[in-house]
C-alpha positions in Angstrom: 4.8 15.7 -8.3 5.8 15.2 -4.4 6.8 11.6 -3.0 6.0 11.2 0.3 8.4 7.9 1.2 6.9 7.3 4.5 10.4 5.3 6.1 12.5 8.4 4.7 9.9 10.4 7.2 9.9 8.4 9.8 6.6 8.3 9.9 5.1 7.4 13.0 2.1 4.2 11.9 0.8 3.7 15.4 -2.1 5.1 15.6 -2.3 5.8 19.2 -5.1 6.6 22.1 -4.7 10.6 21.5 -4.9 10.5 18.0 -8.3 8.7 18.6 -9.7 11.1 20.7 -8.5 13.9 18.6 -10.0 12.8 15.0 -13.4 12.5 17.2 -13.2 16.1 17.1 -11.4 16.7 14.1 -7.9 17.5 15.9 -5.3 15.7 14.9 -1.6 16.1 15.2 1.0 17.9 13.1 2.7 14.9 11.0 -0.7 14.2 9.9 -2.0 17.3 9.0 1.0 18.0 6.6 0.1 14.7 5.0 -3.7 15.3 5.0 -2.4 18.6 3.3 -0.4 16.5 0.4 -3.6 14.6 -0.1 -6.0 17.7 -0.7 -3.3 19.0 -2.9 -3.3 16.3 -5.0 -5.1 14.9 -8.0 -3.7 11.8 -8.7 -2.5 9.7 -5.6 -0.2 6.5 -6.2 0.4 4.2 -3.4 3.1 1.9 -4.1 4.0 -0.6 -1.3 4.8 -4.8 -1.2 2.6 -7.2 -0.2 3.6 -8.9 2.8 1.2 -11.5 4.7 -1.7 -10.7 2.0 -1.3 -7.2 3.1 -0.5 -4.1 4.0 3.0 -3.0 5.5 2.6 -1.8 9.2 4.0 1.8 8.4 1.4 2.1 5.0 -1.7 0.6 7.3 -0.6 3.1 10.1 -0.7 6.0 7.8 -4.1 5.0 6.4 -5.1 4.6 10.1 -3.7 8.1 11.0 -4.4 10.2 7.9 -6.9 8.9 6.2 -9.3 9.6 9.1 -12.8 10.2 10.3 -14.0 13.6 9.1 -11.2 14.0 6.9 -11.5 11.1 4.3 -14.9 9.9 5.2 -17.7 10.1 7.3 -21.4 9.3 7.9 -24.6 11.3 7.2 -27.6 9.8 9.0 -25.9 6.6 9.5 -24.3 6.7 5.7 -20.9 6.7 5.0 -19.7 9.0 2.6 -16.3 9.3 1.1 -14.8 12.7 1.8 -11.6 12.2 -0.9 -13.9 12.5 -4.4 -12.7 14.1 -7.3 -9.4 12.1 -6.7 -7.6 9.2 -8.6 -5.6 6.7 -7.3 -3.2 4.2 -8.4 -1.7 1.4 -6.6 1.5 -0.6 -7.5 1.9 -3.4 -5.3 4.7 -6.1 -5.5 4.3 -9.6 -4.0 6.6 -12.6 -4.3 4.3 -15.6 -5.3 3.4 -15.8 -9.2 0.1 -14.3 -10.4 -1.3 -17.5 -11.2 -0.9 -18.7 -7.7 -2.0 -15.3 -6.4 -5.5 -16.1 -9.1 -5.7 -19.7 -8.1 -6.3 -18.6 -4.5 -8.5 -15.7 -4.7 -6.2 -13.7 -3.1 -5.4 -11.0 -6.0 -9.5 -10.9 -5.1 -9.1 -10.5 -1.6 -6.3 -8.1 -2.4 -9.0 -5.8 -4.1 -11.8 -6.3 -2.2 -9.4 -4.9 1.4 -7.8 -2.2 -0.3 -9.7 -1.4 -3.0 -13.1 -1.0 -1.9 -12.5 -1.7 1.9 -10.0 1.6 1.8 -9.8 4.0 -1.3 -12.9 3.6 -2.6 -14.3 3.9 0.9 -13.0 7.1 1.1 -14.3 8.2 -2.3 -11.2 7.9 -4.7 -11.5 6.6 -8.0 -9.2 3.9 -8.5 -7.5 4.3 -12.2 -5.9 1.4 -11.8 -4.1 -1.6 -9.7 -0.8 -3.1 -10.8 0.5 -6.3 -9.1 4.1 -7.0 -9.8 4.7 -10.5 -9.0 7.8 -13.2 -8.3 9.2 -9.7 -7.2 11.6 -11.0 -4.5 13.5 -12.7 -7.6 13.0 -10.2 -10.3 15.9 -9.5 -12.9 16.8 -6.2 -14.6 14.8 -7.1 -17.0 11.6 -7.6 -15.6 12.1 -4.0 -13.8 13.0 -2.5 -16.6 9.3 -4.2 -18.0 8.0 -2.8 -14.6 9.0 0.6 -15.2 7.6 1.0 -18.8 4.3 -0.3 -17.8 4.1 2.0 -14.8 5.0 4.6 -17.5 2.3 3.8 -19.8 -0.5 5.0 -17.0 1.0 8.3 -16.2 
């Protein structure tokens, strides 16, 4: 197992005019190839980052932007897109700070899936095993981490 905590890195999210023109031509820079190398490593990929404004963070939708790019995790044949990461699982673990029900009543746990789900990993060809949503999380007690933790256990 390697855990890549993108703040600990200082990871730079901005995906910026060079790294553009460089994935055009399938050159891109050296922070992102050592995480395009952790990627094709792995089997199993867990993304686990909070929901804040029904969405990404900046620094997880900068690395997407970065790494997860064209000719690496997708591309199109003929005008089709095909997702370059197959053969791969995913997991997401998200924490938000409204209750589930409210996040159901709204359609956003919906919306939630449909954006990340399909409109990112699935895109780029990995199979989701499955999508946790931890809720009320900004007022959680030890207790209901501790429940957290067991049924993050349970999938791996």
């Amino acid at each position: 197992m390697e855990i890549r905590d993108l703040n600990k890195l200082n990871f730079n999210p901005v995906l910026s005019l060079e790294d553009i023109a460089g994935q055009r031509i399938g050159k891109v820079s050296d922070d992102v190839k050592r995480e395009q190398d952790y990627v094709t490593w792995a089997d199993h990929i867990t993304f686990i980052y909070p929901i804040w404004w029904t969405g990404m963070p900046a620094i997880m939708k900068g690395y997407i932007d970065r790494v997860f790019s064209y000719g690496f995790a997708y591309r199109y044949d003929e005008g089709v897109q095909k997702g370059l990461l197959a053969g791969k699982l995913t997991t997401i673990i998200n924490t938000h700070g409204k209750s589930k029900e409210e996040y159901e009543n709204s359609g956003m746990n919906k919306a939630l899936s449909l954006t990340s789900d399909t409109g990112v990993f699935i895109y780029c060809g990995l199979k989701i095993n499955r999508h946790l949503f931890f809720d009320k999380a900004d007022r959680a007690s030890p207790e209901t981490i501790e429940n957290w933790k067991q049924q993050i256990g349970n999938f791996y």
